[in-house]
C-alpha positions as CSV (number, residue, x, y, z in Angstrom):
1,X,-64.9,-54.2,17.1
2,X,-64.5,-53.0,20.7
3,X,-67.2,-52.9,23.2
4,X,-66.9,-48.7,23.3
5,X,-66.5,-48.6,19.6
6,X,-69.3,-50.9,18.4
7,X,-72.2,-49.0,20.9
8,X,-71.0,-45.7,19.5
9,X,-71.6,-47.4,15.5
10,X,-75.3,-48.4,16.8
11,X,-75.4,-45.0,18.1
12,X,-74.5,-43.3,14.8
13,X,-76.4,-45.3,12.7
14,X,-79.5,-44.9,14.8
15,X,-79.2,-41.4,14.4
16,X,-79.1,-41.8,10.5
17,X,-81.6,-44.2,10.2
18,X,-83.9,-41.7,12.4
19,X,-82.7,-39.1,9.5
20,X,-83.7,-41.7,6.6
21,X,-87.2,-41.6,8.4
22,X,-86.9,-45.1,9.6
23,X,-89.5,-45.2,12.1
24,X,-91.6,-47.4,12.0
25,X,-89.6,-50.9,13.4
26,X,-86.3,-52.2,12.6
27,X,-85.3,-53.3,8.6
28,X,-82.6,-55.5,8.2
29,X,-80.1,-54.1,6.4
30,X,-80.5,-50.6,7.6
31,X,-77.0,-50.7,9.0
32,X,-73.7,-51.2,7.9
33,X,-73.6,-55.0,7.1
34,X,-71.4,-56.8,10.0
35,X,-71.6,-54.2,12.0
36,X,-75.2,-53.5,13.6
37,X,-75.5,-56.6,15.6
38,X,-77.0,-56.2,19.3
39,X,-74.9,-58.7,21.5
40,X,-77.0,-59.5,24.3
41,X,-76.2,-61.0,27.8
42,X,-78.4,-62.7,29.9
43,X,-78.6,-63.1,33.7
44,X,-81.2,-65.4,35.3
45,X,-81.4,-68.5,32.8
46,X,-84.6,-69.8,34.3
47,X,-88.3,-70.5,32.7
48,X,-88.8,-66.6,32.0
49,X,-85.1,-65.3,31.3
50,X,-84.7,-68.5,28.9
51,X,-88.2,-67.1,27.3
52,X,-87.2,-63.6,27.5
53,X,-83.7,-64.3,25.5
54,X,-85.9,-65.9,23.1
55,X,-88.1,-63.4,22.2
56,X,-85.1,-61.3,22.1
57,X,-83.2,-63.0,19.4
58,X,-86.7,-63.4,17.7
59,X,-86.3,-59.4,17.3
60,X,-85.1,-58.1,13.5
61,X,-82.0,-57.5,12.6
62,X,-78.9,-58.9,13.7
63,X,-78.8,-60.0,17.3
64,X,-76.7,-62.3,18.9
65,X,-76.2,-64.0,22.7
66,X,-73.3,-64.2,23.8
67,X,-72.9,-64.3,27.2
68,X,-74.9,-65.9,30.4
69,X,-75.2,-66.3,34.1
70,X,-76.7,-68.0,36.9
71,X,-76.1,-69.3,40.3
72,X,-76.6,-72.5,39.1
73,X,-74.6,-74.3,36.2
74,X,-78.3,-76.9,35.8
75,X,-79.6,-73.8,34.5
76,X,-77.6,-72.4,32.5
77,X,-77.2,-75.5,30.7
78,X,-80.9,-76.1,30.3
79,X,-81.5,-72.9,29.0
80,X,-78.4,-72.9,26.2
81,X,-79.6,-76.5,25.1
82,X,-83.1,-75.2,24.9
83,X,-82.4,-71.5,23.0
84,X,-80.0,-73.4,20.6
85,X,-82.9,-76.3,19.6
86,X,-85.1,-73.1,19.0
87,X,-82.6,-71.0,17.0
88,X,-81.0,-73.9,14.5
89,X,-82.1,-72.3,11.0
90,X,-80.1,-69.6,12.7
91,X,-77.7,-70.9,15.1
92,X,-75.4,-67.5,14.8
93,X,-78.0,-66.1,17.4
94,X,-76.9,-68.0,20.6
95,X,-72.8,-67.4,19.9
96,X,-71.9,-68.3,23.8
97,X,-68.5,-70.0,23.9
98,X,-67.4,-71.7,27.1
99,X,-65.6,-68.4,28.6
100,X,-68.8,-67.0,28.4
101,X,-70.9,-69.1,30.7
102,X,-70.8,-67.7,34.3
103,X,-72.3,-69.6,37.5
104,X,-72.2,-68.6,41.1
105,X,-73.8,-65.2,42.8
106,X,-71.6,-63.3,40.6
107,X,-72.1,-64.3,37.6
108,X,-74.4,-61.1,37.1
109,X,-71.1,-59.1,36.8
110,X,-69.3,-61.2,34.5
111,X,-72.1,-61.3,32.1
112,X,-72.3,-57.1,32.1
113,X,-69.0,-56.9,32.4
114,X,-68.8,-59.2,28.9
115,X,-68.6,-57.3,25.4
116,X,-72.6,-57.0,25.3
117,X,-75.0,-54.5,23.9
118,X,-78.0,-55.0,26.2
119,X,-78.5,-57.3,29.4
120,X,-81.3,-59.1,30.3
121,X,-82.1,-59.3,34.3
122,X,-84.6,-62.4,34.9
123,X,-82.9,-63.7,38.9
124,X,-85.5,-63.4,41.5
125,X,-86.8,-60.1,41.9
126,X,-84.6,-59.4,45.3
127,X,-81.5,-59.6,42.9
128,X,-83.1,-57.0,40.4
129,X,-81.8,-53.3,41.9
130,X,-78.3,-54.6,42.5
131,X,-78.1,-55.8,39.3
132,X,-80.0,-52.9,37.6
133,X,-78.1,-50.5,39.0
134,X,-74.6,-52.3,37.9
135,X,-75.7,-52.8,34.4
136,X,-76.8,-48.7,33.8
137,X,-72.8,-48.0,35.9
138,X,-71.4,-50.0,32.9
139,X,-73.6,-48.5,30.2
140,X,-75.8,-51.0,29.3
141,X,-79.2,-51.2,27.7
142,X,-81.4,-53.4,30.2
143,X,-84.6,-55.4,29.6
144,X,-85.7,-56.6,33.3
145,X,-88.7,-58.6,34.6
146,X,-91.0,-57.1,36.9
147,X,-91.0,-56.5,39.9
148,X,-87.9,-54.4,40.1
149,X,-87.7,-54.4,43.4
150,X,-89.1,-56.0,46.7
151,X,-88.9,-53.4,48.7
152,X,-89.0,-49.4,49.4
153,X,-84.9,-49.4,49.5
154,X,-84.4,-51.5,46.7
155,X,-87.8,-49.4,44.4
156,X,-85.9,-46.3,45.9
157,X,-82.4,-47.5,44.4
158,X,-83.8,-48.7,40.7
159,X,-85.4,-45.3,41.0
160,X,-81.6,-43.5,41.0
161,X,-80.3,-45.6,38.5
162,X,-83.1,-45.0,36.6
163,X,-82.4,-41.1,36.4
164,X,-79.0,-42.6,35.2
165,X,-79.6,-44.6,32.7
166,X,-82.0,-41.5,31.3
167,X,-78.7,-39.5,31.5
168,X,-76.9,-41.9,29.1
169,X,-79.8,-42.3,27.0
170,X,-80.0,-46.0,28.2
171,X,-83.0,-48.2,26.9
172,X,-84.9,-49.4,29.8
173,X,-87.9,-52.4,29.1
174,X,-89.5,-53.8,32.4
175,X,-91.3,-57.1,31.6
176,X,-95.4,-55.8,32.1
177,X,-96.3,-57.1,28.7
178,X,-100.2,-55.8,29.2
179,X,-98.3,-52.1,28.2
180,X,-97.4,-53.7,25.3
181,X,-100.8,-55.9,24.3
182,X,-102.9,-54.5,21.6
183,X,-106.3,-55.0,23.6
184,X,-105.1,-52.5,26.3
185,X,-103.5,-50.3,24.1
186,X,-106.7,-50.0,22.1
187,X,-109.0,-49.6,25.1
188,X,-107.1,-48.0,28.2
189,X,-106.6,-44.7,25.6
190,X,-110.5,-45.1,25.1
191,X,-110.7,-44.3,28.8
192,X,-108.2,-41.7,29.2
193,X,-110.1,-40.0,26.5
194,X,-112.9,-39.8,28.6
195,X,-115.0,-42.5,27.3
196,X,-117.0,-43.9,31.1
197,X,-116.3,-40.4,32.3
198,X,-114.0,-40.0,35.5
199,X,-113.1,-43.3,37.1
200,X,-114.6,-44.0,40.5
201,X,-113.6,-47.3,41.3
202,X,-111.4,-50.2,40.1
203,X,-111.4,-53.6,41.1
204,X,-108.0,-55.6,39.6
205,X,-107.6,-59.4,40.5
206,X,-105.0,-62.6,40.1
207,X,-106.7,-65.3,41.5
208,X,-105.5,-68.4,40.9
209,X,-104.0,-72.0,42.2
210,X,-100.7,-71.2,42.7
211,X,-97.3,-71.9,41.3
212,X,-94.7,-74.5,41.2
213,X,-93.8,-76.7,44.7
214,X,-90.5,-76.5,46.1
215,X,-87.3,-77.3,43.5
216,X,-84.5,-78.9,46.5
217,X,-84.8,-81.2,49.4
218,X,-82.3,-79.7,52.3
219,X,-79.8,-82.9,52.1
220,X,-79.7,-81.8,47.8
221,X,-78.0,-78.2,49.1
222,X,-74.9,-76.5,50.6
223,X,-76.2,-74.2,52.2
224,X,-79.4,-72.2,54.3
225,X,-79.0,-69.6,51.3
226,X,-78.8,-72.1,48.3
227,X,-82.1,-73.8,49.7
228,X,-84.1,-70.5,49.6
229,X,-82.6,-69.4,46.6
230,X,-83.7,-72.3,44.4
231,X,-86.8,-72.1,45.7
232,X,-87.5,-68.6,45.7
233,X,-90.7,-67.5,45.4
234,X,-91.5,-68.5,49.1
235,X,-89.1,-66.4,50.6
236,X,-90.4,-62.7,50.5
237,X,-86.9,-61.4,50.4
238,X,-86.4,-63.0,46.9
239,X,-90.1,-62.8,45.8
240,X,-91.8,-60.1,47.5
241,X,-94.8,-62.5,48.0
242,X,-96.7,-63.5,45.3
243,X,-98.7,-60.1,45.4
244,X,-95.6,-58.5,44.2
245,X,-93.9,-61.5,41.6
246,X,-97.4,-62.0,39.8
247,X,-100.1,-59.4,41.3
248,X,-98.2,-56.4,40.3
249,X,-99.4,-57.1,36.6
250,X,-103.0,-56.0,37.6
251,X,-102.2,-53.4,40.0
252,X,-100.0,-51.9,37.6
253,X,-102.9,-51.5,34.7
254,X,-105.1,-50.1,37.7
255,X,-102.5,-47.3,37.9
256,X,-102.3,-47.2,33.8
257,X,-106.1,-46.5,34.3
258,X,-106.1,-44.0,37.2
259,X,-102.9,-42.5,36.0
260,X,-102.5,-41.3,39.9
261,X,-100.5,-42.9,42.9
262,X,-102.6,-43.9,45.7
263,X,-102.2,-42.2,48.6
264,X,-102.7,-44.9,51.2
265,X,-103.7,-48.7,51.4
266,X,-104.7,-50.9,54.0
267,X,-105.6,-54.7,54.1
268,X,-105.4,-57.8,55.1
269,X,-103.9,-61.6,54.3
270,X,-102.9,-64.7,55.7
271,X,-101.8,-68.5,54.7
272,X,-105.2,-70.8,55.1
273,X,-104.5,-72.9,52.1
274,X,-100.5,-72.9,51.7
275,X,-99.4,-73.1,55.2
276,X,-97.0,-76.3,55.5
277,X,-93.1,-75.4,56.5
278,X,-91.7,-75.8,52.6
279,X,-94.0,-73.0,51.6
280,X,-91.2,-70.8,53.3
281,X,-93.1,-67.5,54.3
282,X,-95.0,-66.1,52.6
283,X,-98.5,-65.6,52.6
284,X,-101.4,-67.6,50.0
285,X,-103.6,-64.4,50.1
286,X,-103.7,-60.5,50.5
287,X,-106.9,-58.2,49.5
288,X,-105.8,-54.7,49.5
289,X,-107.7,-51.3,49.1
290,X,-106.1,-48.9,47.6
291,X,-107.3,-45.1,48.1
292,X,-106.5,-42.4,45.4
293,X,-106.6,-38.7,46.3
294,X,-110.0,-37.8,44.6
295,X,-112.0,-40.9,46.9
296,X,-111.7,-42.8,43.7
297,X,-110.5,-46.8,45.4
298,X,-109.0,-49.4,44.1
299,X,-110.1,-53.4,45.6
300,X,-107.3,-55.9,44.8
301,X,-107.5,-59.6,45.4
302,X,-104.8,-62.1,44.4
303,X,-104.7,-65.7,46.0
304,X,-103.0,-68.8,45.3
305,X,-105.7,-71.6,46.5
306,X,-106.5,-74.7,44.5
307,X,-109.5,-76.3,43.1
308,X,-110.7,-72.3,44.0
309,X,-112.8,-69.3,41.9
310,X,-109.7,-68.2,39.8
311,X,-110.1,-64.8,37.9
312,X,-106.9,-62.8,36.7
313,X,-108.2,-59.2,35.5
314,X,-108.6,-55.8,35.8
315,X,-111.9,-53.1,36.0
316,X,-112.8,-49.9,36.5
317,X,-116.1,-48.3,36.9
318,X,-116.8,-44.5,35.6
319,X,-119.0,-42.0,35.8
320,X,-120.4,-42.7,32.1
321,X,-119.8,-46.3,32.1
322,X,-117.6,-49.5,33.3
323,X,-114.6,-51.2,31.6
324,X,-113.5,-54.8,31.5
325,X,-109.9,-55.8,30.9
326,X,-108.2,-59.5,30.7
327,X,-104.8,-60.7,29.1
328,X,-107.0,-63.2,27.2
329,X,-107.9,-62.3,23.7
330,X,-111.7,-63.2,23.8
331,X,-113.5,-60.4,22.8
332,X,-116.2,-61.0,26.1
333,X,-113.2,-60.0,28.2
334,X,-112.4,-56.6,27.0
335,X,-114.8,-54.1,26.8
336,X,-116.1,-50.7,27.3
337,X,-119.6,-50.6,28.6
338,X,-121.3,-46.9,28.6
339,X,-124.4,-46.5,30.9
340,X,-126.7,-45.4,27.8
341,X,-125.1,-46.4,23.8
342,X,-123.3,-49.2,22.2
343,X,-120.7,-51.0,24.0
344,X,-117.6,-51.4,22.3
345,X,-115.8,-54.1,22.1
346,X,-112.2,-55.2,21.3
347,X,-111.8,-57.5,18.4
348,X,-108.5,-57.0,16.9
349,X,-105.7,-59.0,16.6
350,X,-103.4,-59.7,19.9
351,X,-100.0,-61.0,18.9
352,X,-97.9,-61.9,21.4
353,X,-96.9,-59.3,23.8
354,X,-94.0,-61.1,25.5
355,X,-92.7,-60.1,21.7
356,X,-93.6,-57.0,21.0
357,X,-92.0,-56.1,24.3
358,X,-88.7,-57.3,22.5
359,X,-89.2,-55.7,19.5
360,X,-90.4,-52.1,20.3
361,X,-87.0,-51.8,22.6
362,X,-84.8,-53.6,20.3
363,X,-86.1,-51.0,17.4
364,X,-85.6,-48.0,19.8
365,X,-82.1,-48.9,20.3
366,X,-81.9,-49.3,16.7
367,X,-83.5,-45.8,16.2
368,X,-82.3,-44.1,18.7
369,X,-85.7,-43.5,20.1
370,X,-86.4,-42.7,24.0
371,X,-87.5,-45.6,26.1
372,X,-87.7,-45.8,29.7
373,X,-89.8,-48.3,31.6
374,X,-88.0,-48.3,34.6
375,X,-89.6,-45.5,36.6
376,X,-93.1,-46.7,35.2
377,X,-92.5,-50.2,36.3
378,X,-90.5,-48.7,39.8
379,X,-94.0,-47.1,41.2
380,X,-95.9,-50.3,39.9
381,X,-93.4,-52.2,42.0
382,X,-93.7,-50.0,44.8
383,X,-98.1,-50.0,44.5
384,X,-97.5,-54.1,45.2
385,X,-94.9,-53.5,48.0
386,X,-97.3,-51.2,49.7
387,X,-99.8,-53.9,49.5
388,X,-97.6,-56.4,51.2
389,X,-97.2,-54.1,54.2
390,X,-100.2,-53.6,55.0
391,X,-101.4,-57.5,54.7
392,X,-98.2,-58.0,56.8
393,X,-98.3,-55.3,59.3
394,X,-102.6,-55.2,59.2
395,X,-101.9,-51.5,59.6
396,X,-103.1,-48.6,57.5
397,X,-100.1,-46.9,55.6
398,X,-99.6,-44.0,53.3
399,X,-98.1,-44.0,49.6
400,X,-94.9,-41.7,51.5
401,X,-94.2,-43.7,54.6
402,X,-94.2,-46.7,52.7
403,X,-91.7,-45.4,50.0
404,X,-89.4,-43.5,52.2
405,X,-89.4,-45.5,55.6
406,X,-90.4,-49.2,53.8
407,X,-88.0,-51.5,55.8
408,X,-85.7,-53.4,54.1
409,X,-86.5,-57.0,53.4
410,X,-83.0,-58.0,51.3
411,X,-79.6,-58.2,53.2
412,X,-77.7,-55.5,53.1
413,X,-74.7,-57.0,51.0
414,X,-77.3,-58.0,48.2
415,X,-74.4,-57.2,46.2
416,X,-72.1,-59.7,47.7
417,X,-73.4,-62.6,49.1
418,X,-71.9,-65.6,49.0
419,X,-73.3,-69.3,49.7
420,X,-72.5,-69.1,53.3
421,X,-74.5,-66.1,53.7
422,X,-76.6,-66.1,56.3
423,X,-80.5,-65.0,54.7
424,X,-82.9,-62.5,56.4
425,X,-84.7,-65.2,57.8
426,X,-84.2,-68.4,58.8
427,X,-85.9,-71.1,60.0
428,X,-86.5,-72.8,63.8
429,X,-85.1,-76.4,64.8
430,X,-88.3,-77.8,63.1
431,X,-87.4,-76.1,59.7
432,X,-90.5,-73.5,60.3
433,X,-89.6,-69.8,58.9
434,X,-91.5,-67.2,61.0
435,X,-94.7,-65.8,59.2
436,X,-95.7,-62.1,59.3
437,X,-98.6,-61.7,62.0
438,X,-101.0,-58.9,61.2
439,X,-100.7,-56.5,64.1
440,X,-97.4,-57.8,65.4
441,X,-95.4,-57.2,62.1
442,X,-93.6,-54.3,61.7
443,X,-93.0,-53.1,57.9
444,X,-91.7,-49.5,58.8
445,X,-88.5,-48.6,59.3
């Protein structure tokens, strides 16, 4: 079956299955046997696309992999030997043959370009527009990790494909699994619903030690641009900083809360902790307040600092009482808290969200159901973005300058480098990258 034909079938049968009143997940069987299989493609076969193809082939119903990409061939190896030891009662799922395993800075196009269904987008986050706005040009449903974007151009540019991919009726997951975790979806209703009143304050953290060191030595390279790119969370142009790659889960349930846009931040950060040359350039703190139209503000703390106070969570003070939020499932940590009455507290189940992600857009594609993450996920990127400016710069900014003057941080031919590209920055004849200096860095354009 063609790659036109067999996404108009899904189409069709989604639209008869919504008819048969098949709404409430996906059923095997519901289709036409042989023919309702989701061929997915992955880009990005590191730690989290490796887990994300996972949890997509754990989805019901027939699903297959059949095509991936990375820069590097060490990956894409790793990650097939590791999906196929997890899938062999049911080996069918990961169906890549050897023409289907793409490696270089293009592989992103050969894998979209392949007879799939969907496309996952897991590179570093600097890669995510280009290859967002690619996938929605060729029609393709797309599940990509947050953040989409590392800067205003590139939240600006996901934001137009988004509008696209709405057009075709594209499904569009972004990877912020606390949307999708039953303790938030109990409790952060609970609040819209009025129950601590109108929110005043929040107060969303990710505190923690840190991530993992370096991945090549410069002599183990080709090239300036291969040595940032395995490394990539150091280099803001790939990571966005830290308060963007990790942070942005908080400050993205802050704005779930609020359900407003700040107006303006302002802030401050530095590197006290994480400062030697082969951290790259980025920064190992930022606090950030963030001021909403109606006074209400928003503190946010994230810090990668060893053998330090850690604390990864989100609250929010009201005017009839607080709320405590945490990704763990312990009861303690989610809460709502009036001033006068019975606090309730969450103590249902919490299955995995990383999965439920999967499933609830692998059943809308199924069902033909509306889903669209991208502009959700888009601001939440652009909240964190806004952040970094202002750490960087140590100047005040609005939510509009930021968004429509932001300057770009990616090269301008994201969409073609190549291994002798030269990166944004590089570093001095000591092999030191230049650091953002509060009231010397300039974020605008």
């Amino acid at each position: 079956m063609s790659d036109k034909t067999r996404r108009d079938f899904l189409k069709q049968t989604s639209t008869t299955a919504l008819a048969a009143g098949i709404l409430g997940g996906l059923q095997s069987g519901a289709f036409a046997a042989g023919s309702d299989t989701i061929r997915v493609g992955l880009v990005g076969c590191g730690g989290r696309g490796s887990g994300a193809a996972r949890q997509a082939l754990s989805t019901e119903g027939n699903v297959q992999l059949v095509a991936v990409g990375d820069a590097f061939v060490e990956s894409v190896d790793a990650s097939l030997t590791a999906l196929k030891k997890a899938f062999e009662t049911k080996p069918e799922r990961v169906a890549v043959d050897d023409d289907h395993k793409f490696v270089g800075l293009d592989a992103y196009r050969k894998v979209i370009d392949s007879d799939v269904d969907l496309v996952i987008l897991a590179t570093p986050p600097g890669f995510r527009p280009t290859h967002f706005e690619y996938a929605v040009e060729k029609g393709r449903h797309v599940f990509m990790e947050k953040p989409v974007a590392v800067d205003a151009p590139g939240v600006r540019q996901v934001l137009a494909a988004a509008q696209k991919a709405k057009a075709q009726q594209l499904k569009v997951g972004v990877g912020l699994q606390r949307r999708h975790q039953n303790c938030y979806l109990d409790i952060v209703p609970r609040i819209h619903d009025g129950a601590i009143g109108d929110i005043t304050a929040l107060r969303v953290y990710w505190n923690s030690g840190g991530v993992w060191e370096p991945r090549r030595a410069r002599d183990q390279v080709r090239s300036e641009l291969e040595y940032q790119v395995w490394s990539w969370y150091y280099y803001n142009w790939l990571s966005g900083d830290h308060i963007c790659e990790q942070h942005i889960h908080n400050l993205d349930v802050g704005l779930w809360l609020k359900q407003q846009l700040p107006v303006k931040a302002r802030g401050m950060g530095g590197r006290e902790v994480r400062a030697d040359k082969r951290y790259g350039e980025i920064f190992d703190h930022h606090a950030v307040e963030y001021f909403f139209a109606d006074g209400t503000v928003m503190s946010s703390t994230c810090s990668h600092m060893a053998n330090c106070y850690s604390d990864v969570s989100e609250h929010a003070i009201g005017t009839k009482g607080t709320v405590d939020l945490n990704s763990n499932s312990s009861p303690k940590d989610n809460r709502i808290t009036p001033f006068s009455g019975e606090a309730f507290v969450y103590r249902g189940e919490n299955p995995d969200p990383y999965q439920v992600e999967h499933d609830t857009l692998f059943a809308a594609i199924r069902n033909g159901e509306t889903y669209d993450e991208a502009e959700s996920g888009a601001l939440s990127t652009m909240a964190s973005v806004l952040g970094r400016m202002c750490t960087y710069s140590g100047k005040e900014i609005s939510w509009d300058e930021a968004l429509n003057h932001g300057a770009r941080v990616t090269p301008d031919n994201m969409a073609d480098l190549a291994w002798d590209s030269a990166p944004p920055t590089v570093p001095d004849v000591d092999g030191a990258y230049p650091v953002p200096v509060p009231g010397l860095t300039r974020v605008l354009a």
